[in-house]
ZAKE-372515 format. One line per field, with one value per atom (N, C-alpha, C): x, y, z; atom name; residue number from 1. Coordinates in steps of 0.2 Angstrom, whole numbers. Example, Ala and Ser with C-alpha at 12.3 -4.5 7.8 and 13.67 -1.06 7.14 Angstrom:
2
xx = c(66|62|66|64|68|64) .
yy = c(-28|-22|-16|-11|-5|0) .
zz = c(39|39|39|35|36|39) .
vodo = c(N|CA|C|N|CA|C) .
rofi = c(1|1|1|2|2|2) .
***
This chain:
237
xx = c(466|467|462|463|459|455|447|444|445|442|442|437|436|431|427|420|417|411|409|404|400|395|389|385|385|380|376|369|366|361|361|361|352|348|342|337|340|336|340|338|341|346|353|359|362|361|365|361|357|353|356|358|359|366|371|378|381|373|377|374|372|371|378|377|382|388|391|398|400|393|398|397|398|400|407|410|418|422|417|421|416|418|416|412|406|401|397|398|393|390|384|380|376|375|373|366|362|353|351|345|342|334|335|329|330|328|333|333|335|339|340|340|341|348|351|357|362|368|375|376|378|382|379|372|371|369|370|370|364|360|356|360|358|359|354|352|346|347|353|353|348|344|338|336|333|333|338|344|350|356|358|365|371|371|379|379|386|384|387|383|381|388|391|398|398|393|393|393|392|392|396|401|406|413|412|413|412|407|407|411|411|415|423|425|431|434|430|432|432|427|425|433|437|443|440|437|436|441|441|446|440|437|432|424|420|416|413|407|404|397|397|392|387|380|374|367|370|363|361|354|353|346|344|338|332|329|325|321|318|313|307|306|299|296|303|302|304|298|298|299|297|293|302|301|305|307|303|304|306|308|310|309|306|308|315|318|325|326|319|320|320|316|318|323|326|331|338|336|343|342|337|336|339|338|341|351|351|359|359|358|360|361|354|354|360|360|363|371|373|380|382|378|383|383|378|380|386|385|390|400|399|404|406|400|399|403|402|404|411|414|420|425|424|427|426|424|423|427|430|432|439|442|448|450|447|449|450|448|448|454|454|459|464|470|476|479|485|488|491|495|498|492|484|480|477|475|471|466|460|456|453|446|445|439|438|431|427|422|419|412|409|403|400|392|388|384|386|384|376|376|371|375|370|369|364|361|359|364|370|374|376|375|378|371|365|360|353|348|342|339|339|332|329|332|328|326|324|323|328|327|334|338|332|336|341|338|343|348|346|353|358|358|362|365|362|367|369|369|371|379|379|383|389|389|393|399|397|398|409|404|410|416|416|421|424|417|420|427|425|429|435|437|443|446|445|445|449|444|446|453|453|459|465|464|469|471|467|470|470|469|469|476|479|482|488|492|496|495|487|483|482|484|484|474|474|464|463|460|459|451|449|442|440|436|430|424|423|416|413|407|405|396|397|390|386|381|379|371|367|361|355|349|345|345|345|343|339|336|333|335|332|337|332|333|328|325|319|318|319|322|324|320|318|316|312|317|314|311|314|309|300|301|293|292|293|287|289|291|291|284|283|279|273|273|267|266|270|267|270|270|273|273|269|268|271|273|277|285|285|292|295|292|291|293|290|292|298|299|307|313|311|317|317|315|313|318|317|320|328|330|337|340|346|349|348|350|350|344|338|330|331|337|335|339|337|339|344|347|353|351|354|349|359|355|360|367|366|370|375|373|378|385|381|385|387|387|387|395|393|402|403|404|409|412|409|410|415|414|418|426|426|431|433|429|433|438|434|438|444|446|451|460|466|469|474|472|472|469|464|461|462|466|469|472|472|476|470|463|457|455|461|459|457|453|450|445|445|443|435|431|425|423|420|417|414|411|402|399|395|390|382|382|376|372|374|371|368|375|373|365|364|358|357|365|362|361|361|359|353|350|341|337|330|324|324|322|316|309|306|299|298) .
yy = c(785|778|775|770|766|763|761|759|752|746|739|739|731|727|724|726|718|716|710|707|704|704|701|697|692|685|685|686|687|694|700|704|709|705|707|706|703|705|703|702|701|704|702|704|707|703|705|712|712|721|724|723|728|729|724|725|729|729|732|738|742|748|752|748|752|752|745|745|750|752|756|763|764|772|771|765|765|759|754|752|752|750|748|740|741|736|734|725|722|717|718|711|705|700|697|694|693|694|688|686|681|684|692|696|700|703|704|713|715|723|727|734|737|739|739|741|737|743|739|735|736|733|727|727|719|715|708|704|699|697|690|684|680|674|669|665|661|654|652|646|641|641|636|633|640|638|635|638|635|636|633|630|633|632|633|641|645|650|652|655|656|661|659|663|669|673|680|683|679|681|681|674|675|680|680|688|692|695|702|701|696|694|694|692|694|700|703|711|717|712|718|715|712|711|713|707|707|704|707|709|704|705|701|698|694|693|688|692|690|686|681|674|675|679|680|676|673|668|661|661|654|658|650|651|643|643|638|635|641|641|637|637|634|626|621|617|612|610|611|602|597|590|585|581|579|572|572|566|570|574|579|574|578|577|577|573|574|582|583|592|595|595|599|600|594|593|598|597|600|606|610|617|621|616|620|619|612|613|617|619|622|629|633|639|640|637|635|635|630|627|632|627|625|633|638|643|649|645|648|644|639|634|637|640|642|649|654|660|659|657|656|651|647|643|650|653|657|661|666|671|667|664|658|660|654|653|659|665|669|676|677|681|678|686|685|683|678|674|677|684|687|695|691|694|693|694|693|692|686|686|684|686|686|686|680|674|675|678|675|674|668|664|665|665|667|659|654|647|650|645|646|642|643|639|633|632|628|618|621|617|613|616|610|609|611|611|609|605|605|609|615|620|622|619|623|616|617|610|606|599|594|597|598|599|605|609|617|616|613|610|607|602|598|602|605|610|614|617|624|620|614|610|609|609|607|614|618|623|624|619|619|616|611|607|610|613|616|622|626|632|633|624|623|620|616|611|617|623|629|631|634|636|632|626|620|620|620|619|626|633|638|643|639|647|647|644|646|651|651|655|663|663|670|670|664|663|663|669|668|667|663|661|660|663|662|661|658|657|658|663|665|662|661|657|660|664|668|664|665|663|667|667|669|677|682|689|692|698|702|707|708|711|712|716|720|714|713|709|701|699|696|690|683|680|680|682|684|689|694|702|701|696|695|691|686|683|688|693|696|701|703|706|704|696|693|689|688|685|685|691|696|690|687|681|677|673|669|673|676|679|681|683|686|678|674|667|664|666|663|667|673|678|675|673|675|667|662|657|655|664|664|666|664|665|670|677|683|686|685|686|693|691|697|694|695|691|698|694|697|703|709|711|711|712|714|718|722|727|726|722|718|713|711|703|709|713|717|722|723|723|722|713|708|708|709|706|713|719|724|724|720|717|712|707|702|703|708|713|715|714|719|712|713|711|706|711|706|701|701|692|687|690|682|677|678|670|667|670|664|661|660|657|650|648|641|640|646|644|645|644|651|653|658|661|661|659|662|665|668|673|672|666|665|665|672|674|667|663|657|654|653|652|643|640|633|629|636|634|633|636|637|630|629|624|631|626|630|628|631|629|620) .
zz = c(-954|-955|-959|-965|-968|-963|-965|-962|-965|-960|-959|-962|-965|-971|-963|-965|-959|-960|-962|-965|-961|-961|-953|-959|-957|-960|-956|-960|-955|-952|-956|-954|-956|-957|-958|-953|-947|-939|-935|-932|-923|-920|-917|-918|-921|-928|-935|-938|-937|-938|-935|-928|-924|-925|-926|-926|-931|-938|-944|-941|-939|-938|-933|-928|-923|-927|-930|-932|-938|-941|-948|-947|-941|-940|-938|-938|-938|-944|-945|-952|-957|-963|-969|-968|-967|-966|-971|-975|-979|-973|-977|-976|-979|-977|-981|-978|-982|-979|-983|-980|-985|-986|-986|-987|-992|-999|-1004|-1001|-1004|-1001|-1007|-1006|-1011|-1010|-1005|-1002|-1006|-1009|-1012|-1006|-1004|-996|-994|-996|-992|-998|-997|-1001|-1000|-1005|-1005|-1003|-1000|-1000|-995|-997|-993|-994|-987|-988|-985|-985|-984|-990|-997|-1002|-1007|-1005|-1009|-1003|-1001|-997|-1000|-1006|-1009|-1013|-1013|-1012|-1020|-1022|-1032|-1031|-1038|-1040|-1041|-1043|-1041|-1034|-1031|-1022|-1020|-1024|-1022|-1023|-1030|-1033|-1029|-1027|-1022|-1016|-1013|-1007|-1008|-1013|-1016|-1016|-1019|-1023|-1015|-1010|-1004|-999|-1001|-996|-988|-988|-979|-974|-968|-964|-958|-956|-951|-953|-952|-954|-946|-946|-941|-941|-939|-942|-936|-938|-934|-937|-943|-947|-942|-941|-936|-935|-932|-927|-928|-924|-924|-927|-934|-939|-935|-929|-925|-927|-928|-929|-923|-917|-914|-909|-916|-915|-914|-910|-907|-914|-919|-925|-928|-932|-937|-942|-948|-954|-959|-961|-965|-967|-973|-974|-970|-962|-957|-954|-954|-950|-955|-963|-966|-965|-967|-964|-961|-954|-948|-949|-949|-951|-957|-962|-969|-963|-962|-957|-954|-948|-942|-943|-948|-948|-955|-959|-968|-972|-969|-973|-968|-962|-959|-964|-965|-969|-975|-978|-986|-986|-983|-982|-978|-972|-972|-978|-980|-986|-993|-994|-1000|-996|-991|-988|-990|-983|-985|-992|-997|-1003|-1008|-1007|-1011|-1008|-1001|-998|-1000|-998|-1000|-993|-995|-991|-983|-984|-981|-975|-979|-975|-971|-964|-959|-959|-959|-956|-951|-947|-941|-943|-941|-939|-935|-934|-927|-928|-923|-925|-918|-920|-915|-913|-908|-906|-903|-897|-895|-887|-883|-876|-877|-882|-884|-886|-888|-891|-882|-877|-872|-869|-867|-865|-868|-870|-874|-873|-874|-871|-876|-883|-888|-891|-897|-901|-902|-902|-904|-913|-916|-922|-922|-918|-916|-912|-907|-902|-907|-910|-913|-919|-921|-927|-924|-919|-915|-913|-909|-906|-911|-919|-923|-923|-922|-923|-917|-911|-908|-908|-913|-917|-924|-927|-931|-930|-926|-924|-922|-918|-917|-923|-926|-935|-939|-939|-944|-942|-936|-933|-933|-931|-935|-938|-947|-953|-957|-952|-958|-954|-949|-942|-946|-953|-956|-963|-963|-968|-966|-958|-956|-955|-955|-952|-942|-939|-933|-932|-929|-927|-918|-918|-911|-911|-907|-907|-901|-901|-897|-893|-887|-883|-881|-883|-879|-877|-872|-868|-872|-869|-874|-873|-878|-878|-882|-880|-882|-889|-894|-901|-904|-909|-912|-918|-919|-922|-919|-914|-912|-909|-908|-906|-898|-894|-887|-887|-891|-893|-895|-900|-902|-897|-894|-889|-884|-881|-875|-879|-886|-888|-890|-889|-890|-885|-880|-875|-869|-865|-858|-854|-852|-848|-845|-855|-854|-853|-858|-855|-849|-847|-839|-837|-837|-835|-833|-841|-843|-840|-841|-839|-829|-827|-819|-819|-821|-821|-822|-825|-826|-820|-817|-811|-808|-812|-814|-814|-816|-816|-822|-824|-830|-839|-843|-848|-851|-858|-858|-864|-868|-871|-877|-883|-888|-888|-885|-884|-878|-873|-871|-873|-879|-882|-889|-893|-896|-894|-887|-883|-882|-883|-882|-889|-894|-900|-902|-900|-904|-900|-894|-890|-895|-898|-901|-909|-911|-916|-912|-908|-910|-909|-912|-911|-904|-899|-893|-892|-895|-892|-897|-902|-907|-903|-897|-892|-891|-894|-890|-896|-904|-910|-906|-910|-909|-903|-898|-892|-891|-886|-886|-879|-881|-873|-875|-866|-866|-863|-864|-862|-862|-856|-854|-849|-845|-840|-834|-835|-831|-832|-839|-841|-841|-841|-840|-835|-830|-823|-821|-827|-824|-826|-824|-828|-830|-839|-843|-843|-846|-848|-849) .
vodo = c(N|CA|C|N|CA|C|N|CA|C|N|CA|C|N|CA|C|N|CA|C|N|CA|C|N|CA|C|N|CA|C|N|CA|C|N|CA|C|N|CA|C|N|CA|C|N|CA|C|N|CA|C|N|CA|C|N|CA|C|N|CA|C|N|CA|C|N|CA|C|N|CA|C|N|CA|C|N|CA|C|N|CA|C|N|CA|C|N|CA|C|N|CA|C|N|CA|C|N|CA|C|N|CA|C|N|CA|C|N|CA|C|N|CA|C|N|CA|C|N|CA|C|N|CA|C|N|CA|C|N|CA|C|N|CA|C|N|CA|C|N|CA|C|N|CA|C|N|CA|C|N|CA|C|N|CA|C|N|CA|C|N|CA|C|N|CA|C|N|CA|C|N|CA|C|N|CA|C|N|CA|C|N|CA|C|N|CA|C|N|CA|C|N|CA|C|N|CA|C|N|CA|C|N|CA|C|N|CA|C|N|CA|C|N|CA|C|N|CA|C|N|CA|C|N|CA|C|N|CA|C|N|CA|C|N|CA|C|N|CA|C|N|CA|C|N|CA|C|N|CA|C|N|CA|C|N|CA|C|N|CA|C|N|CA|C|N|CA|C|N|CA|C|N|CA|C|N|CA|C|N|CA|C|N|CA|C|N|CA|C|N|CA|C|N|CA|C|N|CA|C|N|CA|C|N|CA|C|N|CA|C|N|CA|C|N|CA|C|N|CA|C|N|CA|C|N|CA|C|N|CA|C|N|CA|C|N|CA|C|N|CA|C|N|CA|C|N|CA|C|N|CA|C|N|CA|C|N|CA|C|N|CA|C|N|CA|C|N|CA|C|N|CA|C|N|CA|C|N|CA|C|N|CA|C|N|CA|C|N|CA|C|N|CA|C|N|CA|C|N|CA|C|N|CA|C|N|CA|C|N|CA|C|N|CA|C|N|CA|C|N|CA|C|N|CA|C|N|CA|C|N|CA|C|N|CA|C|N|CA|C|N|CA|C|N|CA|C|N|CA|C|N|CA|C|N|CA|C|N|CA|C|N|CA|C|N|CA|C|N|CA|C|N|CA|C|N|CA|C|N|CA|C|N|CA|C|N|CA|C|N|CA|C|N|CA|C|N|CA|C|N|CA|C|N|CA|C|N|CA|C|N|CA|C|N|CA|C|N|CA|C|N|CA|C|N|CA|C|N|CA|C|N|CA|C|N|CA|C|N|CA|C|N|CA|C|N|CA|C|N|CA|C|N|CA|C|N|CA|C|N|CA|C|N|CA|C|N|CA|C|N|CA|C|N|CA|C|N|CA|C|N|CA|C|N|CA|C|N|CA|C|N|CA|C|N|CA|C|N|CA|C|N|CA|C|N|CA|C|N|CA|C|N|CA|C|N|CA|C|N|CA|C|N|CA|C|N|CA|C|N|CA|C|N|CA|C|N|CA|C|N|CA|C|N|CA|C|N|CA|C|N|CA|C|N|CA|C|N|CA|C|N|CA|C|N|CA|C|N|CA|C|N|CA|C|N|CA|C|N|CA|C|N|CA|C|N|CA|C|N|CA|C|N|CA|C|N|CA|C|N|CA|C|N|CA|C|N|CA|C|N|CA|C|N|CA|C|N|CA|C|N|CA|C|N|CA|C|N|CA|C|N|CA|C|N|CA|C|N|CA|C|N|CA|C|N|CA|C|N|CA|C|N|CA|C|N|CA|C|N|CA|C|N|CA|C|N|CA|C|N|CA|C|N|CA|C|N|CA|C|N|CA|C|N|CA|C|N|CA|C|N|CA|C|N|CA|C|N|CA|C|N|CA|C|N|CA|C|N|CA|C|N|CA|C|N|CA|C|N|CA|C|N|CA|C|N|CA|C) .
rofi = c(1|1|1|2|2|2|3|3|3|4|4|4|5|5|5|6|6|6|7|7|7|8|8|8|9|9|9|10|10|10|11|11|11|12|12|12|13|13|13|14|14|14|15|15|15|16|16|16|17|17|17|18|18|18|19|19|19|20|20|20|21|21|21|22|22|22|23|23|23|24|24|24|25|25|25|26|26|26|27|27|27|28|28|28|29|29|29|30|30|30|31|31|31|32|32|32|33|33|33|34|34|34|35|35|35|36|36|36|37|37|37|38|38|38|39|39|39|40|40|40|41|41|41|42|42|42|43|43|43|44|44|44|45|45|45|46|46|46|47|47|47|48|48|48|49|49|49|50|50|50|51|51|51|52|52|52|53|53|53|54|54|54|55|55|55|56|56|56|57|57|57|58|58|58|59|59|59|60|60|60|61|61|61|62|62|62|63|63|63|64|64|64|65|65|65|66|66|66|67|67|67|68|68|68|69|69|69|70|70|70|71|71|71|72|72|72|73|73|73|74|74|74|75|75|75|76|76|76|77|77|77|78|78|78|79|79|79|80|80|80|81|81|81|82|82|82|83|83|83|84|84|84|85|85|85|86|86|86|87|87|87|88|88|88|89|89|89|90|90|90|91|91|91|92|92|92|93|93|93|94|94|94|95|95|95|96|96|96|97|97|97|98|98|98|99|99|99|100|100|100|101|101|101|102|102|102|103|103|103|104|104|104|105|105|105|106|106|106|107|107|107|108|108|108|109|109|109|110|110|110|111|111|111|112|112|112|113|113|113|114|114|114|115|115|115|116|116|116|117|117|117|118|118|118|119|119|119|120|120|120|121|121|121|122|122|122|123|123|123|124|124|124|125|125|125|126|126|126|127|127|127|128|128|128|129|129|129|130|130|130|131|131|131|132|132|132|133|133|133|134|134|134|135|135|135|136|136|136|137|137|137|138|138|138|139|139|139|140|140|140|141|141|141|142|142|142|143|143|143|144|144|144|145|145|145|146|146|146|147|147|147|148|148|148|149|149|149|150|150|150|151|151|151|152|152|152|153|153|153|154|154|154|155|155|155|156|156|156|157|157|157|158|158|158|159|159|159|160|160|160|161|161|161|162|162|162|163|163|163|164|164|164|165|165|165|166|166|166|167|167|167|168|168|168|169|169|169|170|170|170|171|171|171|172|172|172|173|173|173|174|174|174|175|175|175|176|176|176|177|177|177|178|178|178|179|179|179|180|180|180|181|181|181|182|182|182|183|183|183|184|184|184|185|185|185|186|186|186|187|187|187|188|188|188|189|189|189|190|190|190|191|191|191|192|192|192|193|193|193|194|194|194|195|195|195|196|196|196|197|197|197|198|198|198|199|199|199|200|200|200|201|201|201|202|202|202|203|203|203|204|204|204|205|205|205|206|206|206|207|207|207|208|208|208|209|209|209|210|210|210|211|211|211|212|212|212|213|213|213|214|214|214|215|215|215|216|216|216|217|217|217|218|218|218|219|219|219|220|220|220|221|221|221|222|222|222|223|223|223|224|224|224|225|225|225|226|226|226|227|227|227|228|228|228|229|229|229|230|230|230|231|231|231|232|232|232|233|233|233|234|234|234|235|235|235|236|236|236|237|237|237) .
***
């Protein structure tokens, strides 16, 4: 059986390292990085510095006829001040949201009509709760309107999208991995805070995801699940 196209935005740390590894011992895996690579298969793209995605990128993405692509680009770049500055504030929505917007709209627009694609975005628990910075809460939170929006206006295009909530975890390269390796303490803190007294680690949310791949859960187009370890039950720091 032909292997399946699946593309990970996103994929030069955290979950999205981890997902392009495990997945391409059963599909055909690109990525897209904003770290530049020597690998055919992964792709530049750095939308912080440039937002809009350069036409040879969009060429590749064309020519790799993808079947799913999974949205693991984000994160809080430690901007932390409750006044943001305008350019911080775009940052994190360019990150967060608009490069996730740029690579679905090129996919869309370039697949053929009669083909399946299957969307899924990686939000945060952040988007219902403040526990991170306001500029990250607020971009992450976009994310939930967009996912039903898409689904609305592409579900005659053969477009299926979800979106996924997951709480904070542990991932290689990952944000809770570096403070857990630079500061046991506080971690240990945070983790004990969650209902659960244990945080969630990559390869958990990583079997949700190769669940969401599969055909049967096209009835949750537009929807999302979470996967927060009842995380917004807890005080944070």
């Amino acid at each position: 059986m032909k292997k399946e196209n699946i593309l990970i935005n996103g994929c030069s740390r955290g979950i999205g390292y981890d997902l392009f590894k495990v997945l391409k011992k059963k599909y055909n895996v690109f990525g897209i990085s904003s770290i530049k690579s020597n690998n055919r298969k992964i792709f530049y793209y750095n939308p912080i510095k440039n937002p809009i995605l350069e036409k040879n990128l969009e060429k590749k993405l064309k020519q790799c006829e993808i079947d799913h692509v999974i949205h693991c680009a984000g994160g809080g770049l430690k901007y932390h001040s409750k006044f943001l500055e305008y350019s911080k504030l775009l940052d994190l929505f360019n990150l967060n949201f608009f490069s996730v917007f740029e690579v679905n709209k090129s996919l869309i627009k370039n697949k053929n009509l009669k083909k399946k694609l299957n969307i899924i975005m990686l939000g945060s628990v952040a988007a219902f709760e403040n526990k991170a910075s306001i500029g990250y809460s607020a971009s992450k939170s976009v994310l939930l309107s967009y996912n039903k929006n898409l689904a609305f206006n592409f579900m005659k295009e053969n477009v299926i999208t979800k979106l996924l909530i997951p709480g904070s975890f542990v991932s290689t390269r990952g944000s809770m991995t570096t403070l857990k390796k630079n500061n046991q303490l506080i971690f240990k803190k945070l983790e004990n805070l969650l209902p659960t007294k244990k945080m969630l680690s990559s390869k958990q949310i990583i079997d949700f995801i190769i669940h969401l791949l599969s055909k049967e859960t096209d009835l949750l187009n537009g929807t999302y699940v979470s996967l927060t370890n009842l995380e917004s039950r807890s005080n944070f720091l």
